[in-house]
Backbone bond lengths (Angstrom), bond angles and torsions (degrees), N, CA, C in turn:
res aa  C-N    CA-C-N  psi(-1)  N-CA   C-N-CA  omega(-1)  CA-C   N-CA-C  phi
1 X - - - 1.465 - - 1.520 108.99 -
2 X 1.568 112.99 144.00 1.504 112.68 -176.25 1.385 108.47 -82.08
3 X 1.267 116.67 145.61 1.466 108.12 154.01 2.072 90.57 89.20
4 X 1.422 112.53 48.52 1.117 96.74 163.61 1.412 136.60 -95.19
5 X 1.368 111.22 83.39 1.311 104.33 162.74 1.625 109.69 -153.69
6 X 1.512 123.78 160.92 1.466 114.98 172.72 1.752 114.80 -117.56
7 X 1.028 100.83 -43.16 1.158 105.03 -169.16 1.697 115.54 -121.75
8 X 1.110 106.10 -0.19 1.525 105.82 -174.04 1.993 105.20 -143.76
9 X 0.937 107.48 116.65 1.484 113.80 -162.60 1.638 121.50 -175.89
10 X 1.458 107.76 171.57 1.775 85.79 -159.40 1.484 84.46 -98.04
11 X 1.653 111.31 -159.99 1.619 106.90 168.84 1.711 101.39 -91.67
12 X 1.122 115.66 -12.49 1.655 93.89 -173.72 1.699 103.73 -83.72
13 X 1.621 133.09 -28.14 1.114 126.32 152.91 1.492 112.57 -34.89
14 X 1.587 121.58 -54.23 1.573 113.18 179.14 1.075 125.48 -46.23
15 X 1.425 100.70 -66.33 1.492 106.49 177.50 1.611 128.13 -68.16
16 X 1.330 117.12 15.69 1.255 119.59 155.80 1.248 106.45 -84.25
17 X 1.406 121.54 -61.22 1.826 125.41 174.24 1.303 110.85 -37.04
18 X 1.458 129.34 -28.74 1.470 139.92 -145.53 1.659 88.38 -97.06
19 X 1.607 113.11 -51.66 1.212 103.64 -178.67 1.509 134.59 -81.98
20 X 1.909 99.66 -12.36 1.783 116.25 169.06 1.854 85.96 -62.61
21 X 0.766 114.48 -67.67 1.624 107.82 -162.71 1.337 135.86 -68.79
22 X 1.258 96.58 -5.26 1.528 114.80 144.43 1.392 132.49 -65.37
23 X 1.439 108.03 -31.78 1.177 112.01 170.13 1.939 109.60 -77.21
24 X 1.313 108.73 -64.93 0.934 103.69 166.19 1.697 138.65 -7.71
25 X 1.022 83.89 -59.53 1.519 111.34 -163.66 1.763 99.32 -53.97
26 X 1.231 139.63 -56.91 1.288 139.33 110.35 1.479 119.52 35.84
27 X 1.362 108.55 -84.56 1.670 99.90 165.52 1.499 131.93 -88.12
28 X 1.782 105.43 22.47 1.333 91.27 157.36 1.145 147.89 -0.38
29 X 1.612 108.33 -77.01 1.521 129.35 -142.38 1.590 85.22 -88.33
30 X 1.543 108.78 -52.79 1.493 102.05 -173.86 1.720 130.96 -70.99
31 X 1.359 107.84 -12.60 1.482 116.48 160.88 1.483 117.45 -74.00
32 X 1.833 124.37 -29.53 0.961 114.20 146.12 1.579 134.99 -40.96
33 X 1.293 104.29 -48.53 1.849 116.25 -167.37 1.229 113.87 -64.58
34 X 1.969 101.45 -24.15 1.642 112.12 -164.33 1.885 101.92 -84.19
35 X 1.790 85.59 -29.38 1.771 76.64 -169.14 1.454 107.20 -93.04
36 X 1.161 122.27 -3.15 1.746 123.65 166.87 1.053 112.82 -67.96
37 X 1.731 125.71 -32.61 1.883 135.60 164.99 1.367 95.36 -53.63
38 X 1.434 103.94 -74.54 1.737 94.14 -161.31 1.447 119.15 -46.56
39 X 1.549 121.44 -43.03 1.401 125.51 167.95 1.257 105.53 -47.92
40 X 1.868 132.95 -52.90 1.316 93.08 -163.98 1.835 112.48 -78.33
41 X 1.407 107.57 -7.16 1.479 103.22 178.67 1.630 115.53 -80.19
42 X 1.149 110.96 -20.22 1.181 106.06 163.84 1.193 136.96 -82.27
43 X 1.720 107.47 -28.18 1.749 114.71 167.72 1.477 99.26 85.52
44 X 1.553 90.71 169.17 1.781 89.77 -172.40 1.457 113.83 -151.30
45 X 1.333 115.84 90.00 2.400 117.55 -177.58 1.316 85.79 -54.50
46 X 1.813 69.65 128.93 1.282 103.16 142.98 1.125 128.61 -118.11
47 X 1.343 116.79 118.20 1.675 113.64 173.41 1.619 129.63 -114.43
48 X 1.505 103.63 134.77 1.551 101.70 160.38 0.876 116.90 -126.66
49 X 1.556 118.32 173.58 1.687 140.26 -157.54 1.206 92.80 -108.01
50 X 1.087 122.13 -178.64 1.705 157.54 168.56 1.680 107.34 -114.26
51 X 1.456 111.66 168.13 1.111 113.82 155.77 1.601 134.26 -71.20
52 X 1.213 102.63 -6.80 1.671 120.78 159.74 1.532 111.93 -85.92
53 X 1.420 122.83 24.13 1.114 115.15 -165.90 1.980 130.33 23.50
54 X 1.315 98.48 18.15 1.528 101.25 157.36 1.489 118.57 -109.47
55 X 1.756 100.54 143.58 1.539 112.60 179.03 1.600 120.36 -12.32
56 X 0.675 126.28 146.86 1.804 127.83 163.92 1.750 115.19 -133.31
57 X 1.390 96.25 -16.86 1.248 103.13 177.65 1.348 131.25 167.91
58 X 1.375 118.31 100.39 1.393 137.71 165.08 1.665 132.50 -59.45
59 X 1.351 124.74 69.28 1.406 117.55 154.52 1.103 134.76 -34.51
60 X 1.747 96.47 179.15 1.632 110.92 152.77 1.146 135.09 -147.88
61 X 1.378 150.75 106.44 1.848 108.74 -163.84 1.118 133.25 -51.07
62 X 1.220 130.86 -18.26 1.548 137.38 -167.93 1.876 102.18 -137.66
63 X 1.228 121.05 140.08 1.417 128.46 -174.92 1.348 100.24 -85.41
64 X 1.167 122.28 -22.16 1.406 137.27 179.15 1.214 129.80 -98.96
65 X 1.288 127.96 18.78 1.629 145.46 -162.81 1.247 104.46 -103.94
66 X 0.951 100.54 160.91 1.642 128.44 167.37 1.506 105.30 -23.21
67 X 1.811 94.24 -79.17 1.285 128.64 179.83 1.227 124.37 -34.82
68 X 1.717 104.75 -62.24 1.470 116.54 159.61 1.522 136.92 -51.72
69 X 1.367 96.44 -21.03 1.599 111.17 163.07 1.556 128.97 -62.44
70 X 1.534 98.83 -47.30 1.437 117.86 -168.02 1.523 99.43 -71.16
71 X 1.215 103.71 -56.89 2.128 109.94 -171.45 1.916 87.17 -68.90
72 X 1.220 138.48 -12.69 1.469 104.26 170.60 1.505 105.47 -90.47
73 X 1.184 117.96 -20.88 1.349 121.27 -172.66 2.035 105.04 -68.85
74 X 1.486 99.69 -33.12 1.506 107.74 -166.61 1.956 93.35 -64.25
75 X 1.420 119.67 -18.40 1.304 104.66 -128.73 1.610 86.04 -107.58
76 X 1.680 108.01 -34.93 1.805 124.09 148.07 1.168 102.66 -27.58
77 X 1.562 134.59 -61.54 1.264 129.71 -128.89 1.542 102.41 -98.96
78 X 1.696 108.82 20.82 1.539 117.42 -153.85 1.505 133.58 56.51
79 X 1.310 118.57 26.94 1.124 127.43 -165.14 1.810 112.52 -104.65
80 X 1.222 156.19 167.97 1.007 172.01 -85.73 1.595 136.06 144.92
81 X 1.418 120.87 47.02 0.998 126.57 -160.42 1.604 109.38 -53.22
82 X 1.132 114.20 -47.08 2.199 103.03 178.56 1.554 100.21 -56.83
83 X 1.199 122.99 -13.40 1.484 101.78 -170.14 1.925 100.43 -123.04
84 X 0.861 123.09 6.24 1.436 127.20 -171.53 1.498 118.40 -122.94
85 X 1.533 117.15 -43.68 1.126 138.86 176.00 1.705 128.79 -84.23
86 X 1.109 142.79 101.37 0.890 127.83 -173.72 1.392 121.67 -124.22
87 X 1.818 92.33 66.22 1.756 111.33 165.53 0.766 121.77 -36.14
88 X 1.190 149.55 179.74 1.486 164.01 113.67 1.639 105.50 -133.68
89 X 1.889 92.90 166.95 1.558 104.24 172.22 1.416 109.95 -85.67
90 X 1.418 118.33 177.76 1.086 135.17 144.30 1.825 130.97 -43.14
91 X 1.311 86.90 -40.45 1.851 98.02 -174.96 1.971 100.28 -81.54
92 X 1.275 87.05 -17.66 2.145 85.98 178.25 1.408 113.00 -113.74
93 X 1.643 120.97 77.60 0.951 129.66 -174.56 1.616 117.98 -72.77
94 X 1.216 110.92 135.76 1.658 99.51 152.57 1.277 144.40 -106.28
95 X 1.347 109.44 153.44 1.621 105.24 -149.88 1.783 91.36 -157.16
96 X 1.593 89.00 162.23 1.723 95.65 -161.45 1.587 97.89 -76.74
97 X 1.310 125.76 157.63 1.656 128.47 -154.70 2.170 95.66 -105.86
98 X 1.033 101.68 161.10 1.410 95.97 178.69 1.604 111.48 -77.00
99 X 1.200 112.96 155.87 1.465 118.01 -161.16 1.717 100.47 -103.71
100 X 1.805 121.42 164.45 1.071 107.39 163.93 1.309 134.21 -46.10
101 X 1.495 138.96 150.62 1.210 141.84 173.51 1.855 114.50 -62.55
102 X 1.373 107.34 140.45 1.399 94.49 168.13 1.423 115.03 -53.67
103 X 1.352 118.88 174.47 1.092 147.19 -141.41 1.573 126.24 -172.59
104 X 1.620 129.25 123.78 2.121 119.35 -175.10 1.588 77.70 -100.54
105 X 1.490 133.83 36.11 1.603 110.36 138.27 0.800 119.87 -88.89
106 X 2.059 114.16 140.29 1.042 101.87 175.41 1.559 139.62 -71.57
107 X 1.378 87.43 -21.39 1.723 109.01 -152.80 2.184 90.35 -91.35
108 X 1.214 112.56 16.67 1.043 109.77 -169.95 1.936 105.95 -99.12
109 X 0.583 113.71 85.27 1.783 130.70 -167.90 2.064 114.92 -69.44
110 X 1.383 109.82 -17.65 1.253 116.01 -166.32 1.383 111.53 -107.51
111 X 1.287 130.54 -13.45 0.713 158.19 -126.52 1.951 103.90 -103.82
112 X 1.489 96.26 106.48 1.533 93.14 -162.71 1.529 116.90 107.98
113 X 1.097 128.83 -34.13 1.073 146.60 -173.07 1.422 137.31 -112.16
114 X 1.356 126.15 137.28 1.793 125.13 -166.50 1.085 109.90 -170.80
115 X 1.526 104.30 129.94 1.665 113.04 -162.02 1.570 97.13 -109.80
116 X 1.527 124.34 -1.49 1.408 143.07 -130.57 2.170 83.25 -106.50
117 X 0.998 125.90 126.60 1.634 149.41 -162.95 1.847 83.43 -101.61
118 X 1.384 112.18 176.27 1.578 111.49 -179.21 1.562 89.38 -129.03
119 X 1.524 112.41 43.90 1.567 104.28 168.31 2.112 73.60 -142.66
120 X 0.682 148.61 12.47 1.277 143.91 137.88 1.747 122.50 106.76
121 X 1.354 83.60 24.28 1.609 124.06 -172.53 1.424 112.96 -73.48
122 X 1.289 150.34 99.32 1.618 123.01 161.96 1.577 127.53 -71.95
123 X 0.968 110.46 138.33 1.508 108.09 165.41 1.414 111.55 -37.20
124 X 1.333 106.78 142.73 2.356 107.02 177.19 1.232 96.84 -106.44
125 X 1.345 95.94 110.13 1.908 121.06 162.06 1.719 94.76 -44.56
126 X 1.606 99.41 -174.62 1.288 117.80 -179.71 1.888 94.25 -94.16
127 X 0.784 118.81 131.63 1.593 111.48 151.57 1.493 121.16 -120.05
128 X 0.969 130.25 130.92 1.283 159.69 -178.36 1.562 105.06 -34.91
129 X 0.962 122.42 -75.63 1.849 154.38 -159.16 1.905 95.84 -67.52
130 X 1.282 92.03 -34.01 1.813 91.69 -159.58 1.833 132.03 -9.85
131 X 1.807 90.53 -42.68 1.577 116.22 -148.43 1.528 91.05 -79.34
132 X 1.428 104.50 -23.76 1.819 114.22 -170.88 1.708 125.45 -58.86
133 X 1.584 88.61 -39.49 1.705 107.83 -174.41 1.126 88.20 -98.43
134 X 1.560 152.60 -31.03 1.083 149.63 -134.62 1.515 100.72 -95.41
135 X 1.820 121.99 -45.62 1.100 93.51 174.38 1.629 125.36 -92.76
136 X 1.794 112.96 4.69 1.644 85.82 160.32 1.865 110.40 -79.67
137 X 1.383 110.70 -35.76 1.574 88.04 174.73 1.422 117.49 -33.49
138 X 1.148 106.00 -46.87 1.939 104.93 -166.28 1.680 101.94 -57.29
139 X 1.454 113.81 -44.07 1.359 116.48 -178.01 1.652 111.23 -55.25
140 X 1.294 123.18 -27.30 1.026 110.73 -176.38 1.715 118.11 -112.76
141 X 1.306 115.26 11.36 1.268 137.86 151.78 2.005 103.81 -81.98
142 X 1.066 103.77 -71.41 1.721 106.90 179.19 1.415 128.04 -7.80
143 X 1.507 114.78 -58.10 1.189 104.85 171.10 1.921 125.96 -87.93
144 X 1.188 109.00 20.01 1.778 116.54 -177.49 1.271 98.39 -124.60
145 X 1.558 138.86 34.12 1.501 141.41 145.04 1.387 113.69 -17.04
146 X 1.647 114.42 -75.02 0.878 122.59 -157.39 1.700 123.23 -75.61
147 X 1.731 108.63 -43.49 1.507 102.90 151.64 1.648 129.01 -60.98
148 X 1.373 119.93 -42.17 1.321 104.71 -177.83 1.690 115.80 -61.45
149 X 1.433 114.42 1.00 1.531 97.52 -164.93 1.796 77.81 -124.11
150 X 1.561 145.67 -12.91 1.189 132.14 145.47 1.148 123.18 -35.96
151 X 2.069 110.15 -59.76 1.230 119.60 -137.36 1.674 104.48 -107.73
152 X 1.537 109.33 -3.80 1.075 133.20 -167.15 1.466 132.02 -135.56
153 X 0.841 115.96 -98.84 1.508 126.01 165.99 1.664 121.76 -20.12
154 X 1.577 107.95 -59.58 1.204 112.73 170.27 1.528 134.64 -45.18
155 X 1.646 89.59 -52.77 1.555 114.73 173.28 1.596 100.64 -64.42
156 X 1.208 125.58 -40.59 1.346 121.34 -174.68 1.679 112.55 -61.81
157 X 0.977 125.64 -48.23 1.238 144.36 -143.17 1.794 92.54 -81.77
158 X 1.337 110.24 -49.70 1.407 131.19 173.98 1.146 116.37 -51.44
159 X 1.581 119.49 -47.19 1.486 126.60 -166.03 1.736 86.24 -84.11
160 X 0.932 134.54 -58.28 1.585 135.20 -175.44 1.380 114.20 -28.84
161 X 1.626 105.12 -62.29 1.451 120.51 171.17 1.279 123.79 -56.37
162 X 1.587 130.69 -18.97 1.063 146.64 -133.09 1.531 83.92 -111.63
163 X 1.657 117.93 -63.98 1.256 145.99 155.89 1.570 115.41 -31.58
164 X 1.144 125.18 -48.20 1.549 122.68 157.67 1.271 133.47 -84.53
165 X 1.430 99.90 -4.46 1.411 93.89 163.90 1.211 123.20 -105.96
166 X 1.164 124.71 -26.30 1.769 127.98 148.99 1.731 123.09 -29.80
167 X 1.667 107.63 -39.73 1.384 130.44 177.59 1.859 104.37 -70.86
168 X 1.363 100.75 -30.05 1.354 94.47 -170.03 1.946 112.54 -89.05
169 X 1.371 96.66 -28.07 0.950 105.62 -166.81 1.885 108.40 -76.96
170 X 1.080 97.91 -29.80 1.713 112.67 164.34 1.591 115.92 -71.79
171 X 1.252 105.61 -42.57 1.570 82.67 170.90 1.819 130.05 -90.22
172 X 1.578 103.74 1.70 1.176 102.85 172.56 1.960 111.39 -87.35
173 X 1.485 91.61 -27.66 1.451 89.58 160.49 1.426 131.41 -55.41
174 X 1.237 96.90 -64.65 1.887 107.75 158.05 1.461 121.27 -25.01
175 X 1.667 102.88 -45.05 1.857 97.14 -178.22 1.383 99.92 -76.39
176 X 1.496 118.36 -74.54 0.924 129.13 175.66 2.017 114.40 -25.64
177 X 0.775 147.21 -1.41 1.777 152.99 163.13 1.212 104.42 -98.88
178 X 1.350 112.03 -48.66 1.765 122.80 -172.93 1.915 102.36 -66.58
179 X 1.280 134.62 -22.50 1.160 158.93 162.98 1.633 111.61 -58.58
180 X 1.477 107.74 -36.92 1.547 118.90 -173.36 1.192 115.31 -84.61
181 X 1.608 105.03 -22.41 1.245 98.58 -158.30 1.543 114.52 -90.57
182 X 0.785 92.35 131.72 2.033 110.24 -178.32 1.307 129.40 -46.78
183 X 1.789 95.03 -41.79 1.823 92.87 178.78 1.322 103.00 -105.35
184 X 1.568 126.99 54.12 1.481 131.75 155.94 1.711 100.36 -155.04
185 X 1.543 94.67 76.64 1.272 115.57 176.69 1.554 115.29 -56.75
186 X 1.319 119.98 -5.97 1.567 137.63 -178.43 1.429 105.64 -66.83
187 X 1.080 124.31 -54.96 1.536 143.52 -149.78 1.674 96.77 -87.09
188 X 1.148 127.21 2.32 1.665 116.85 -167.99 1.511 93.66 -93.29
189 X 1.548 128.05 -178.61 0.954 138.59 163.65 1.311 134.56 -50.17
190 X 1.399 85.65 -33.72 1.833 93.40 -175.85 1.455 103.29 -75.19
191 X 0.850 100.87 -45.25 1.838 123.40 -164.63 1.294 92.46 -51.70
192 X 1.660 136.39 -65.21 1.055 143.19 168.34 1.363 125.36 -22.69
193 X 1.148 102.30 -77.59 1.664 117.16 150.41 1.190 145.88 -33.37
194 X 1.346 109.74 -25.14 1.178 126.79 173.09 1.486 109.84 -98.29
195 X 1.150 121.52 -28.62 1.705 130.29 144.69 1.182 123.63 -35.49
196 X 1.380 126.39 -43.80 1.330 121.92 -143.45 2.121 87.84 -114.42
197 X 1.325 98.06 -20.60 1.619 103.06 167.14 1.387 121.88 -75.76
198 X 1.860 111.29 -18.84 1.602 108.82 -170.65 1.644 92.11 -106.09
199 X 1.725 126.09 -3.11 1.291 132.43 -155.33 2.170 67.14 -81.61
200 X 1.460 99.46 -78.41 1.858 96.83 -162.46 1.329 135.08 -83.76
201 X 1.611 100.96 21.61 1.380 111.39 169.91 1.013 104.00 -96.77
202 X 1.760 137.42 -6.25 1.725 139.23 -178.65 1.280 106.89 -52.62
203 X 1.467 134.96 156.94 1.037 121.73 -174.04 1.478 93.60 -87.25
204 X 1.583 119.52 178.05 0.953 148.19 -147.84 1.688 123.48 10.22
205 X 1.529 102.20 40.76 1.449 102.69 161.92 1.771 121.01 -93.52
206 X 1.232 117.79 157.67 1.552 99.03 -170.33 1.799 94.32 -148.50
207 X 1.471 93.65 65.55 1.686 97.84 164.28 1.168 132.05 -113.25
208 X 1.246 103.35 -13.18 2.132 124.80 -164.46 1.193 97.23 -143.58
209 X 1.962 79.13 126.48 1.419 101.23 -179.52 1.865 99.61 -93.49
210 X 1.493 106.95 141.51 0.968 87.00 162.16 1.773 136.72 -109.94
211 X 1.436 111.35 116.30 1.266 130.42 175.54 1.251 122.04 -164.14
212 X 1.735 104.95 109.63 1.209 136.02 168.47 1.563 123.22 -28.97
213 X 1.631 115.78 -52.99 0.997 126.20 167.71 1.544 133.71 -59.82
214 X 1.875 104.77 -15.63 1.672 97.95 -162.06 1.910 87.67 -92.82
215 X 0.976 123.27 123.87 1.517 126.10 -174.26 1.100 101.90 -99.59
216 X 1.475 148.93 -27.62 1.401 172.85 172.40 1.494 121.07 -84.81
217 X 1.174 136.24 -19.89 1.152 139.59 149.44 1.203 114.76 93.19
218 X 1.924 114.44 23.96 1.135 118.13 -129.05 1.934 91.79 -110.14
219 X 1.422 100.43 -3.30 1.779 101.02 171.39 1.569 108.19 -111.98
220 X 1.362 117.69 9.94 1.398 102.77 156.66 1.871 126.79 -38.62
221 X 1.352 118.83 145.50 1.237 111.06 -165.20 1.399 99.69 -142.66
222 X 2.034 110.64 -145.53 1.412 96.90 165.57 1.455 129.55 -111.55
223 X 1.072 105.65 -141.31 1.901 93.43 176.62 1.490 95.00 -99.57
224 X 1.348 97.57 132.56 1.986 105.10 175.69 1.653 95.90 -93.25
225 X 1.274 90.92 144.26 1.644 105.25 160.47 1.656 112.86 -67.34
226 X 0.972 112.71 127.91 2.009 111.19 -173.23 1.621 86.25 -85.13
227 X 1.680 142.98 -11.63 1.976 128.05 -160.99 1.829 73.67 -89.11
228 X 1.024 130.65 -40.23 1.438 135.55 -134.94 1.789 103.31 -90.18
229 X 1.407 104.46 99.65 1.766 112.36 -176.06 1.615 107.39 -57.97
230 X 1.007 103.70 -34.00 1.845 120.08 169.68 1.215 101.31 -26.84
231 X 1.559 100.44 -84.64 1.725 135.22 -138.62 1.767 92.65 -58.99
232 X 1.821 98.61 -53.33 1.529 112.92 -177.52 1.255 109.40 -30.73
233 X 1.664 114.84 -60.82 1.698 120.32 -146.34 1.802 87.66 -89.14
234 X 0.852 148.76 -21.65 1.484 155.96 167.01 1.582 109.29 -65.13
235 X 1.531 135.14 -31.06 1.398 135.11 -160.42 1.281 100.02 -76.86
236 X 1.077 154.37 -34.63 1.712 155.70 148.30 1.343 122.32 -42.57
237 X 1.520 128.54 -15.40 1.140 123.32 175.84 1.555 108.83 -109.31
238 X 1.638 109.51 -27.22 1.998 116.35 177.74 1.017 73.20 -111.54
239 X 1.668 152.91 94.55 1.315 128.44 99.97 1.194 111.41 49.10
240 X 1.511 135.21 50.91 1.443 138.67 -169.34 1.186 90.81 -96.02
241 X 1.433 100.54 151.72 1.656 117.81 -171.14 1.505 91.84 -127.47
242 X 1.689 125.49 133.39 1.047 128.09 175.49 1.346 124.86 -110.94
């Protein structure tokens, strides 16, 4: 990846990033246009739950998408996405649910605690026995290798990806508009930039060295003590960061 660094870097590393994104900045509008194509060629599930937390219904935006391809292909392959698949979006996260409240009962054992997911899932204890059923299941998985990962797996794996990348491609759109917009002069490049210059010019931060010339980052050093006359007359030769 270009441009590796976050928090510790010289200024001439910055101002290379400062000037890639300057350019950038430039094709805005048209990196928008490019990734609204791919979205609509890719299409976009939609799914909701029930109050049984099972599927009720799987979309698509386009009948003709990507997306829409894959879930008809799953459905060829005898497959069942409300009952097999258990998509979700991005915007319907799951997350562990709040547990009962404490409690001075004694006999009250749950209390504090929840293994219970908010898609209606429990956490899997350890069980003992597992390995027992586990290897005739395998025996009777064993010989269908090759269809379950034809008729299944593949298609699965695809529609998933298919599904995260629709998510991704929407929220880079999202930044990217929020970037355009005019009356939140914050969000532009400069603005950015000018953030990340008042983030390590604060006093007592000690991440950026400053030199224009090191483009490579290659005299980064350590943190000098600023009481220490030593450290001072030494910070020019280790790239001391104060």
């Amino acid at each position: 990846m270009a441009f590796q660094f976050t928090g510790t870097f010289t200024t001439g590393q910055l101002l290379k990033l400062y000037e890639f994104a300057k350019w950038q900045e430039q094709d805005i509008l048209k990196r928008i246009t490019f990734l609204q194509l791919r979205l609509s060629i890719n299409g976009i599930i939609n799914v909701s739950y029930g109050p049984d937390n099972h599927p009720v219904s799987i979309t698509t935006s386009d009948p003709n998408s990507y997306a829409a391809r894959l879930l008809d292909a799953y459905v060829l392959m005898g497959g069942n996405p409300k009952q097999e698949l258990l998509l979700r979006n991005k915007s319907d996260p799951v997350y562990l649910t709040t547990g009962a409240p404490f409690s001075f009962d004694d006999d009250e054992l749950t209390e504090g605690y929840s293994n219970i997911l908010s898609n209606g899932m429990r956490l899997k204890e350890g069980h003992i026995f597992d390995s027992v059923v586990g290897i005739q299941t395998e025996k009777l998985k064993r010989w269908q290798r090759g269809p379950t990962k034809g008729k299944r797996e593949q298609l699965e794996y695809k529609i998933y990806k298919c599904l995260d990348y629709s998510d991704q491609l929407e929220e880079e759109i999202a930044l990217l508009e929020m970037m355009t917009n005019a009356s939140d002069p914050t969000q532009s490049v400069d603005a950015k930039y000018a953030a990340v210059v008042a983030a390590y010019t604060t006093p007592g931060v000690a991440t950026v060295v400053q030199n224009d010339a090191d483009l490579f980052g290659l005299n980064i050093g350590k943190i000098i003590d600023p009481l220490s006359p030593s450290d001072v007359r030494q910070a020019p030769e280790i790239g001391g960061r104060f």
